[in-house]
N, C-alpha and C positions, 0 to 999 in steps of 0.2 A: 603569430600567423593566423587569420581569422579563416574561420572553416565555411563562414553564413555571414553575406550581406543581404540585407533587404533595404533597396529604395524605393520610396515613393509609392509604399502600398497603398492600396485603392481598394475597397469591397466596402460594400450595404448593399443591407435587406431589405427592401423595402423603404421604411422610412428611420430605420435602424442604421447607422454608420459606424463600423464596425472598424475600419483605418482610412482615415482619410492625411494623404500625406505622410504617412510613418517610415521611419527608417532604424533601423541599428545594427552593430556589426555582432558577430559570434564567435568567440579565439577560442582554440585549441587551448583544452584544459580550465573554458570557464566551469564555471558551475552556479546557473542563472535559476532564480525562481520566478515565475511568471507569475502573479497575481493580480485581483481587482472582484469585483460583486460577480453574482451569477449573473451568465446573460453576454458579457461586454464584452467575448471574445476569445479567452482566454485556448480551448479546445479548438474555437476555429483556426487559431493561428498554429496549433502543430499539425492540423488538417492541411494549411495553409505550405508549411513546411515540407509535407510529405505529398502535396503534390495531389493530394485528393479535396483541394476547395481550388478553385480557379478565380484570378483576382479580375476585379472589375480595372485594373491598370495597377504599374509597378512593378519593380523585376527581383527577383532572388538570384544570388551570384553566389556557386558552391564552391568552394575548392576540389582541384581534380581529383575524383577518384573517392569519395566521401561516402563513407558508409551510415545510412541513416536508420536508426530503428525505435520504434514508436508503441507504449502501451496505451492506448484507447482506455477509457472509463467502462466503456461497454464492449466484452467480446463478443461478438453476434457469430461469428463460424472461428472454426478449429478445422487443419488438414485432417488426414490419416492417420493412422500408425500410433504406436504407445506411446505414452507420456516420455520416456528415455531418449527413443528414439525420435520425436520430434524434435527434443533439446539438441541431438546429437545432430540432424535433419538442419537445424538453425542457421550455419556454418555451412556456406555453399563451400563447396573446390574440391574433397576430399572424393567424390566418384571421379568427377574430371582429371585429379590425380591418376588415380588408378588405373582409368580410360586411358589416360595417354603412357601409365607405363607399359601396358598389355601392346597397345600398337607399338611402342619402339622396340619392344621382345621381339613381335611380329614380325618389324623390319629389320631386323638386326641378324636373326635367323633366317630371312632372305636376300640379304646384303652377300655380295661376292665381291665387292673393291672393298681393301685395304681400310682407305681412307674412311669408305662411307663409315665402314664398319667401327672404327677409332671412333667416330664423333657421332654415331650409336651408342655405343658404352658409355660416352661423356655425357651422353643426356640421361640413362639408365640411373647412371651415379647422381645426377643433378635429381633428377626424379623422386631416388631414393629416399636422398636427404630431404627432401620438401614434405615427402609421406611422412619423414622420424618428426621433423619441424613439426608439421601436422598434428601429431600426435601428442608433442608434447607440450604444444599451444592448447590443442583442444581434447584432452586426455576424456576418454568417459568416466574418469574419476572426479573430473573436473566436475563435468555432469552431475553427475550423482550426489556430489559435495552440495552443488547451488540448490538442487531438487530438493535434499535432504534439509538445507537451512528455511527451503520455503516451506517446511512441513509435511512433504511428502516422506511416507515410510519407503522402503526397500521393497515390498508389497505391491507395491504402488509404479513403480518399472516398467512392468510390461502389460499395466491395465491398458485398454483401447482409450484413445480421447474422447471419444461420442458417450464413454460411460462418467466423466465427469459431470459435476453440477458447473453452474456458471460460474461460482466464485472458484472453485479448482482448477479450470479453462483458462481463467484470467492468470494465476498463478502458474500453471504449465505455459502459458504464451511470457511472462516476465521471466521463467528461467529459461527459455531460448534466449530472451534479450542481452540477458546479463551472463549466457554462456558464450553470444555473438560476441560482446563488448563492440558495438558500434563506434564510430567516432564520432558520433553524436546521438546520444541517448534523451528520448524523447518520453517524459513519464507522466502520463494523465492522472492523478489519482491513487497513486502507487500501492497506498496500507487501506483504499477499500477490500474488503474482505479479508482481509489480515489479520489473525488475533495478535497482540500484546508482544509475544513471542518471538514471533515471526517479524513482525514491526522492528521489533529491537534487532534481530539478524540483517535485515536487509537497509538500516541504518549504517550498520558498523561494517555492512561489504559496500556499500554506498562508498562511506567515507576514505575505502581503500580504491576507489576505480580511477583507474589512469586517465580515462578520455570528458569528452565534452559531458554534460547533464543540463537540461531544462527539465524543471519540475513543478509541477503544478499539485499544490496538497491542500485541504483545509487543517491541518493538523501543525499550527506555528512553531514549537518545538522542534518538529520534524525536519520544518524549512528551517528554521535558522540554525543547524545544523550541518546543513548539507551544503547550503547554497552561499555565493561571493558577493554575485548581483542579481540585483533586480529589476527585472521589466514589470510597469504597473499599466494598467488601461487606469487614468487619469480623465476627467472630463476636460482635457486638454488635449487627449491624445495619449498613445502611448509610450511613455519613459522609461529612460532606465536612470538605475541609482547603483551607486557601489555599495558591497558590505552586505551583511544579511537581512533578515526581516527587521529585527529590531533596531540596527541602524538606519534603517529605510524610513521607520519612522522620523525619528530626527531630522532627518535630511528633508525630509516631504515638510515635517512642519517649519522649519525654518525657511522653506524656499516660499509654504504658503503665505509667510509673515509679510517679506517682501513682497509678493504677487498685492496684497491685503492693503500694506500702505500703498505701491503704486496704484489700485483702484479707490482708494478714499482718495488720493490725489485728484484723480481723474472724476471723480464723483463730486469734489470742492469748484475745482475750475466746473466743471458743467452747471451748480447750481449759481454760480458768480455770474456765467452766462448766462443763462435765461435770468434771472434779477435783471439783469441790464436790459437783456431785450424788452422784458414786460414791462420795465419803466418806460425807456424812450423809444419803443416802436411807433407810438403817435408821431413823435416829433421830426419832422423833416431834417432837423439842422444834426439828425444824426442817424439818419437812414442809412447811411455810408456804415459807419460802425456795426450796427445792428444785424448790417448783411456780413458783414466780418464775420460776426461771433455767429451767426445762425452755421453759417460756411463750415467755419470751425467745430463745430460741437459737433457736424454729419460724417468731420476726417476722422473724427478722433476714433480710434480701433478699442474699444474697452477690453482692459484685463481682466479673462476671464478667470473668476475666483471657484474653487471646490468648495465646493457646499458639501458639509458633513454626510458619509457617506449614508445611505441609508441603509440601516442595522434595524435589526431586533431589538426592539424598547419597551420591556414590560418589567413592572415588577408587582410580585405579588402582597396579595395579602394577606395580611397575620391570620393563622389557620387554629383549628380549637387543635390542645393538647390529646395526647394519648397516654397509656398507663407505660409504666417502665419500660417493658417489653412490649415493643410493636406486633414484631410476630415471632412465633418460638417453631422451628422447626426438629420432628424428634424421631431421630430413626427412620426416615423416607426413603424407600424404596422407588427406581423409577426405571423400567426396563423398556424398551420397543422391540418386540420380538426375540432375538436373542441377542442383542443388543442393550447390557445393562450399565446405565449411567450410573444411579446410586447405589448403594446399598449400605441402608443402616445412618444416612446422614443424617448429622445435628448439627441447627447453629441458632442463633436467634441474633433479632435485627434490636438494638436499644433505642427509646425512643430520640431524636436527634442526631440517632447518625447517617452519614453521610457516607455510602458504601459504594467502590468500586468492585465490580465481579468482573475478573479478567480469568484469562487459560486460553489453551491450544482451542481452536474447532473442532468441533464436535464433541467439549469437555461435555457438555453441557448448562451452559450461561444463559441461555435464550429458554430453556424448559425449564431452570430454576424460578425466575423471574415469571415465566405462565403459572408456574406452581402458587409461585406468592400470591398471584394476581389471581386466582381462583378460576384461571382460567384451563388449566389440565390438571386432569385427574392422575393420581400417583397411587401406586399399586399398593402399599402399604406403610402404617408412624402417621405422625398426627402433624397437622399443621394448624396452631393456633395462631388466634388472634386478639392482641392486648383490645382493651376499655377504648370505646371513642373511638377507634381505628375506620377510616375512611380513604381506602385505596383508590390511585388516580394510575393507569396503565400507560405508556405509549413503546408503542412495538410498530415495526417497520410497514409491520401485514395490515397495520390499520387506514394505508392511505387505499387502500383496495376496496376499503369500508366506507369510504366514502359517494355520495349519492351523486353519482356523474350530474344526474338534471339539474341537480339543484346548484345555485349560485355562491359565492363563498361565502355572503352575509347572510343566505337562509342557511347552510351547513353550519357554520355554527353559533347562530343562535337559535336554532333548533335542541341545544346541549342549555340552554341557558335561557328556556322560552319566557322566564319571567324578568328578564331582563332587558332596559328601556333600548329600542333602536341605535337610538344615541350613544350609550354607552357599549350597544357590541360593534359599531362601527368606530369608535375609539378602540376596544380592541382585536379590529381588523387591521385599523390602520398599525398599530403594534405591529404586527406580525407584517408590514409592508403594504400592504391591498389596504389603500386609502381612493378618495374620489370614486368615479365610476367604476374603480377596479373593482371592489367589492358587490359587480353586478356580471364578471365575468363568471361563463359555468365550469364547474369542478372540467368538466371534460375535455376543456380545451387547457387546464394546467400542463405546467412542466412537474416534473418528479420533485424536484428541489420547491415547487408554489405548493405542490401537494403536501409536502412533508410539513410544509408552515401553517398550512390550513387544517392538520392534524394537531402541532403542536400546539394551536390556537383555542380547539375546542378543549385539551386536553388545559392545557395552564389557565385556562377560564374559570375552571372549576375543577382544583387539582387534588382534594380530597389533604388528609394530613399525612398522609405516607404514598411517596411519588416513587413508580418502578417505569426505568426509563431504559429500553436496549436501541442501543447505537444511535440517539437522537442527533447526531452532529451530520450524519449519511443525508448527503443532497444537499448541505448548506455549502456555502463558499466558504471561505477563510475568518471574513469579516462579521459573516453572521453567526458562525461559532460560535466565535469569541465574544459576541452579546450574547450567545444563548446561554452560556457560561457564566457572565454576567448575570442576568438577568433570576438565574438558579441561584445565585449568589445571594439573594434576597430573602429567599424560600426557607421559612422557620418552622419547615416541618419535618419528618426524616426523609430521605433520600437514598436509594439504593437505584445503581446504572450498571448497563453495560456498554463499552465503551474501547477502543483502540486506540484512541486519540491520545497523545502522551498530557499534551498542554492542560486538553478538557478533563482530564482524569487528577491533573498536580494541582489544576483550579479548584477543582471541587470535592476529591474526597480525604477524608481522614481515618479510613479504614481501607484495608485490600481485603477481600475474599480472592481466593486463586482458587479453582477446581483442576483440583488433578485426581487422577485415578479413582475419579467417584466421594473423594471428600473434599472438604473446604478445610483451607490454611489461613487461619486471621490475622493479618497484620495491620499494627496500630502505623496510622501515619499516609502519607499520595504516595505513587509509582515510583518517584525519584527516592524516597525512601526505604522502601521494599526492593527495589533491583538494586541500591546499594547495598541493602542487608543481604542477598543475594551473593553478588559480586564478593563482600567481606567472608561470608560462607566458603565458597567456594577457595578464595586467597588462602584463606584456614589449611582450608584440605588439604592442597596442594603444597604448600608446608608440611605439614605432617606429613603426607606421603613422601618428600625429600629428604623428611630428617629421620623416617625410620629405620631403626637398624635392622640389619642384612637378615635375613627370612630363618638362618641357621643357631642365630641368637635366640629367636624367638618361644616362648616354650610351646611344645606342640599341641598343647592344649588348652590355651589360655583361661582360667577362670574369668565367666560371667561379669560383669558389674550389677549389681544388682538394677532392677526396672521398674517403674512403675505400669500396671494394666495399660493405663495409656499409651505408654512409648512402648509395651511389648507390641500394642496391635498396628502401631507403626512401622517398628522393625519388621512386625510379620508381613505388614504389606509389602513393606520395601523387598525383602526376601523374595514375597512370592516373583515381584517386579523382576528383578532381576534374576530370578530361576527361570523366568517368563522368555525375557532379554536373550538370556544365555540360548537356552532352547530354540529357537529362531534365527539366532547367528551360527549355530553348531549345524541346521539344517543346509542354511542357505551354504555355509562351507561345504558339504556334502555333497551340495547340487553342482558346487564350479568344480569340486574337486574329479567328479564325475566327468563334467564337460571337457575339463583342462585335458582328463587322460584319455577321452576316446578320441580327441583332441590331436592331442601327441601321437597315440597309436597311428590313427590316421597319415600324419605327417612320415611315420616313419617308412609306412607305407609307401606312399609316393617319393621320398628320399630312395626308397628299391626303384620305385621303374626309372625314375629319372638316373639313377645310374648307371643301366642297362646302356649298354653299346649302340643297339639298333633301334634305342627308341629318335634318335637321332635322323636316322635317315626315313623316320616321316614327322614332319614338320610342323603338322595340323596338328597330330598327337602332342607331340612337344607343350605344343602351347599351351593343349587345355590342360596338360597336366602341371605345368608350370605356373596357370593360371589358377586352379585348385589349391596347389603347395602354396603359394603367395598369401590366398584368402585363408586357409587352415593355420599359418604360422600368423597372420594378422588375429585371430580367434584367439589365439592363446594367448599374442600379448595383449590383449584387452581384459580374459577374463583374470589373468595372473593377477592385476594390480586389485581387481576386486575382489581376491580370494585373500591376496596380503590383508586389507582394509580389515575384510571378515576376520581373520584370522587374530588381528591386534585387536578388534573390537569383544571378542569372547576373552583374552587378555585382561584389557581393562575392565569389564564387567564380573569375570573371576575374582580379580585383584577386591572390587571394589566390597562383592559377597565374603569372601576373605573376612574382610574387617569386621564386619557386625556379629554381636554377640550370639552365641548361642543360644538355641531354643531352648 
């Protein structure tokens, strides 16, 4: 059953054609990834969807009754109300509920026929069950569940939306969407501003969602995961193809192959043409012929062929060596306020390697990488730097650094002033800004021209040790995956931060993870470490099956003995989870409070309402009936999150339990 037709779209900007003539259909239960270069459309067309771009001709055909819902790349506003509660807010009908159980009370209490009164109570009952239905569709456990996998703590509930940053905005608007589940889910961008983490949860609730998804990602991994079909913007128009991203491949080049031989076809017969005509055009006794073939060469519709997309094409050059150790960090301190990321951290970068720094937001991954880069100051421990070491920086905040007046070929060859024309206009063209483009001014760039005109000056002259955070943010799909490339060449060390699965499995052979203010090294890409992970975890969860009963156990268990290193491990862990406990043992405290003035409450109103004479006035009735509804709704809501609490201090007990004594 298809949810979305479009025929015969119509829209351009200008001198830009954005659909001309497009059509395809959208079934229930696809799961489509939209792709193609920055620029060709891709945002306009779920603009286009939702009803906020208006087509120059062409009609969209919904199915009745079609829920549609949409994450933007950019949130520009946020409603009211706490993070929770907008989630819970997301899910129109539950006041409307309500609204119309209170008027059928209403009427049902001023109903004097029999009958009316019968088919009163059958709507009451009908009402009721729609409220439990409600509920158990859209539980604020439910809530709380999706909030908690996008990152947000328990803390984090009933902060105000206007107190988020943008990137938290964006993720409070994604878990209304995915607590809505639309029948057509619309995702611009979905793991910008996402750490690692979070990326991987909202993969694997992804992979479990019932209804429609269009998805637009620069992150390949990501799509060919998620997605069945693909829609491309093609210099033909725009296509679809079965199968994921990298089946899309295949399919694209072999349909190019054909497309290729029917235009060298057509490109043999036109040179056969004109031959003939430039022979015998002089010749009267074959003028007849000559207007033949002129005739013909003007019908013929040429196939038009895709010309290789254009990408990112640089590659660099051989950089001088550095000593062993590029850089050694020793004991670093690093607090804001009372806000402290390090304390005490050590690691050091080897020359040649190739490091990804992943973790939660706000581990701090973006202040490490300032640190290396000499670029923030750290409160205490040394930060060395091996022989020959020549650091090349690029961070998000550098395209803000760029000089609006000036044009892209003075920007950066102003990084490279001894370098011929010639040659930074070769690499301008690299980075896309070829011909007169490299005369447009920074200020009329897009985010994505900007971010190339950063990486431009930046890989021009990259120094022998490259610290890169999130350089994939603003490219498309395709330019990624050259920028991937193109690092692929770079024979000097590299250390990134990065969200992107594919860019992260392309290019590193080390993990850094920051958690709780230290770094965790692991040898090998992401797909390596989230299995070593995953296999951890499997361990555990064995062991915890096959231990025997808690009364076997002796009540004291002798120590294993530790090394200094893994005692200050466990001690952390400890504190972690002393930390854990404390904070679930409160927030218990707080619902347990609520639950029972809660209850009191209700028992209260359970007296008037069984009072005889409240009866004979009928206004009262209501609002006390109306109070007793909303008080017995309170409880069952905070109940199931006082359960949650209550297994969670459980499991974190259990988990303290285990580890050795101090």
């Amino acid at each position: 059953m298809s949810l979305l037709a479009a025929e015969n779209l119509q829209l351009v900007f200008g001198p830009k054609v954005i659909f001309d003539g497009a059509g395809f259909m959208i079934y229930r239960g696809d799961r489509v990834g939209v792709i193609g270069p920055n620029g060709t459309g891709k945002s306009t067309l779920f603009r286009v969807i939702m009803g906020l771009q208006e087509l120059d001709g062409g009609k969209l055909h919904f199915a009745q009754g079609i829920r549609l819902g949409h994450l933007p790349q950019d949130i520009l506003e946020v409603g009211g109300g706490t993070v929770l509660g907008s989630t819970l807010a997301a899910v129109p009908g539950r006041a409307e509920l309500e609204r119309n159980l209170l008027l059928a009370e209403d009427a049902i209490h001023a109903a004097r026929d029999p009958d009316e009164q019968l088919e009163l109570a059958q709507e009451i009952a009908d009402l009721h069950a729609l409220l439990e239905r409600f509920e158990t569709e859209y539980s604020p456990y439910e809530a709380e569940r999706i909030l908690m996998g996008l990152g947000f703590r328990t803390s984090d509930f009933d902060r105000p939306l206007g107190e988020l940053s943008g990137g938290w905005k964006m993720r409070a608007a994604l878990a209304g969407l995915l607590f809505k589940r639309p029948d057509l889910l619309l995702l611009d961008e979905p793991t910008n501003h996402l750490d690692v983490p979070t990326v991987a949860w909202l993969d694997e609730f992804l992979r479990g969602y019932q209804h429609t998804i269009m998805l637009i990602t620069h992150d390949s991994a990501f799509l060919d995961r998620q997605v069945s079909r693909v829609l491309s913007f093609e210099v033909e128009g725009l296509r679809a193809y079965p199968g994921n991203y990298e089946q899309y491949f295949g399919l694209r080049e072999q349909e190019l192959e054909v497309r290729r031989a029917a235009r060298r076809n057509q490109d043999a017969e036109i040179r056969q043409a004109k031959t003939f005509i430039r022979r015998f055009r002089a010749k009267a006794t074959k003028a007849r012929q000559v207007q033949s073939r002129i005739k013909k060469i003007e019908k013929i519709e040429l196939v038009e062929v895709d010309h290789d997309r254009a990408t990112i094409d640089f590659v660099f050059p051989p950089c001088s060596r550095t000593g062993k150790i590029a850089i050694n960090l020793e004991e670093v301190d690093k607090s804001f306020g009372e806000l402290r990321l390090y304390r005490k951290l050590s690691a050091h970068v080897v020359s040649g390697d190739r490091i990804a720094i992943i973790g939660r937001n706000g581990a701090g991954k973006t202040t490490l990488l300032r640190i290396m880069a000499g670029e923030l100051p750290f409160d205490a421990g040394r930060v060395e730097f091996g022989a020959n070491v020549e650091i090349g920086y690029y961070a998000q905040h550098l395209t803000e650094k760029l000089d609006a007046g000036n044009s892209i070929l003075t920007e950066v060859w102003r990084t490279v002033p001894a370098m011929s024309q010639t040659a930074v206009r070769g690499v301008c063209g690299a980075f896309l800004f070829s011909g007169e483009e490299v005369d447009k001014q920074v200020s009329v760039l897009s985010g994505g021209e900007k971010a190339r005109v950063s990486l431009a000056k930046l890989l021009v002259r990259p120094g022998n040790v490259l610290l890169m955070d999130e350089p994939t943010n603003h490219l498309d799909l395709f330019s990624a995956e050259a920028l991937a490339e193109a690092l692929d060449t770079y024979d000097g060390t590299l250390a990134f931060v990065s969200h992107t699965r594919a860019f992260i499995n392309r290019l590193a052979t080390k993990i850094w993870n920051i958690e709780e203010g230290r770094i965790d090294v692991f040898p090998g890409n992401l797909d390596d470490y989230l299995y070593h992970l995953d296999q951890v975890q499997r361990k555990q969860n064995e062991a915890e099956a096959e231990e025997p009963p808690a009364e076997e156990e002796p009540a004291n268990p002798k120590p294993k003995a530790v090394d200094y290193e893994q005692r200050k491990r466990l001690n952390r862990e400890r504190a972690r989870l002393e930390r854990a406990i404390r904070q679930a043992e409160e927030k218990i405290a707080e619902l347990e409070k609520r639950i029972g003035d809660a209850e009191t409450k209700r028992r209260l109103q359970e007296a008037d309402l069984a009072k005889p004479e409240i009866y004979q006035n009928p206004e009262r009735f209501n609002r006390l009936l109306g109070e007793f509804e909303k008080t017995k709704a309170e409880i069952d809501r905070l109940t199931p999150r006082w359960e949650k609490a209550a297994e969670e201090v459980e499991k974190l007990q259990k988990q303290l339990a285990k580890l050795p004594l101090p």
